[in-house]
N, C-alpha and C positions, 0 to 999 in steps of 0.2 A: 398548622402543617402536620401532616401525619408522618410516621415512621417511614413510609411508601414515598416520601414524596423525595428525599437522597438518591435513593435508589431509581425511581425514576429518572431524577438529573440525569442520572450517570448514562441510561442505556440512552436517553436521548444523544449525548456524546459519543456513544460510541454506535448511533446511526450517522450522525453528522462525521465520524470519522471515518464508516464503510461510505458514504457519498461523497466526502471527499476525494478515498483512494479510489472507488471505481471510476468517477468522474475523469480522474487523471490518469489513472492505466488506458483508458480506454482511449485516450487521448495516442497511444503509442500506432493505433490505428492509421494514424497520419501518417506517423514518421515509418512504419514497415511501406506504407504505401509510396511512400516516397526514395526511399534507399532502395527500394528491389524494383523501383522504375514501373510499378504497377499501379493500377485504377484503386480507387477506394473498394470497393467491391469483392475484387479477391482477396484485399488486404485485411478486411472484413472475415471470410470465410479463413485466411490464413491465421487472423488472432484469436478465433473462437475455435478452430481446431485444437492450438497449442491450449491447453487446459490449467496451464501455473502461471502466475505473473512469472516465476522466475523465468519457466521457459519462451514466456514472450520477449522477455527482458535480455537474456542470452541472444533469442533473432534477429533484435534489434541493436545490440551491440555487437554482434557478428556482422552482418548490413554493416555497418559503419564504421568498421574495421576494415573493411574490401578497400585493395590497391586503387579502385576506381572512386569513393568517397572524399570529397576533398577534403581537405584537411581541417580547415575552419568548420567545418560542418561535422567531422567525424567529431574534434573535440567539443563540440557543444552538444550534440548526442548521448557523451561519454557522459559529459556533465549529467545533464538530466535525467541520465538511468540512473548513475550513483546518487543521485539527490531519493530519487524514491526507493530506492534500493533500503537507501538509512531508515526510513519510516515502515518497511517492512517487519520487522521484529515487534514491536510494539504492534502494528498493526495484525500480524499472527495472532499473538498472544490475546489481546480481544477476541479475536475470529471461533479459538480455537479453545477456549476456556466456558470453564463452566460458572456461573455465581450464586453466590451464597450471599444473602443478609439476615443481619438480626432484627427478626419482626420488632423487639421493641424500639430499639435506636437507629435500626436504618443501616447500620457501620456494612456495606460490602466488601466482599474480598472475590477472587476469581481461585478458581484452580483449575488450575493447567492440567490438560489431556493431553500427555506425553508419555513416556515411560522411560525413565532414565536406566540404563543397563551401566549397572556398577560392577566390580568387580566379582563381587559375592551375591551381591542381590539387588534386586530393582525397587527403582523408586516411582511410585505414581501418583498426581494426583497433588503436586505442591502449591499450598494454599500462596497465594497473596494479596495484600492488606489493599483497598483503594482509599488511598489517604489524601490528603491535601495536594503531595507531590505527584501523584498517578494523577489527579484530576487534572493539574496542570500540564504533565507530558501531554496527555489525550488531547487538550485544549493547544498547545505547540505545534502539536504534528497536523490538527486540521488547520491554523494557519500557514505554516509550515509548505501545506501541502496545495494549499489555494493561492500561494505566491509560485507553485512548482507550475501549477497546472497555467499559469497564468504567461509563464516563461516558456513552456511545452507551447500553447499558442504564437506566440512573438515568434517561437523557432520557426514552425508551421508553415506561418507567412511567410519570414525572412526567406527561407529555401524554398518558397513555393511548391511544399507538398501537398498533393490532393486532397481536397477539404469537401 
């Protein structure tokens, strides 16, 4: 096994962790389609206009907030945005990081492309380590997230939103 071959594991993981979460955001498709009383189609053009999960995430807890949303329905919406809501931060944090390994041992770490405004000076650029525990988070949230997308369908059906 080569030094290459760790570090390979890893972005394989964090492809299976972007297919996991695009898989299921896109899954929200439904439920916009369904809460604003429209076809899959515009719901379609309306989720690829909004350009952020968060801000799809906000439309479709907004929808499901409305005095007209039942209530069994609104709370199980509530549910399943906060449910991917929680896997966003880690899922950033991949997205948006840079990696470093050591050619001889493999060891990865990411650094983060942020820039923290401190009070006297800024921080950029903060390494961190992908150790036993990061593998396992990463490996959490793609289950995690395939039990999310799997209750995002159950909803789907149950409320008969447009599929």
């Amino acid at each position: 096994m080569t030094a290459q071959a760790p570090f390979d594991g890893l972005l394989l993981r964090i492809g299976r962790l972007n297919y996991a979460w695009t898989n299921t955001e896109s899954l929200l498709i439904h439920v916009i389609a369904g809460l604003a009383g429209t076809g899959k189609n515009p719901a379609v053009i309306i989720f690829l206009t909004l350009n952020t999960t968060r801000a799809r995430i906000d439309l479709v807890e907004r929808l499901a907030k409305m005095e007209a949303t039942p209530a069994a329905q609104r709370r199980r919406v509530l549910d399943l945005t906060g449910r991917i809501v929680k896997h966003s931060a880690l899922r950033n944090h991949y997205n948006h990081s840079l990696y470093a390994f050591d050619p001889a041992d493999g060891a990865a770490r990411t650094i983060t492309m942020r820039i923290a405004d401190r009070k006297d000076d800024i921080r950029v650029g903060r390494p961190r380590a992908i150790d036993a525990g990061a593998l396992a988070d990463i490996d959490a949230a793609i289950a995690s997230l395939s039990a999310l997308n799997r209750d995002f369908w159950q909803a789907i059906h149950e409320f008969r939103f447009p599929v």
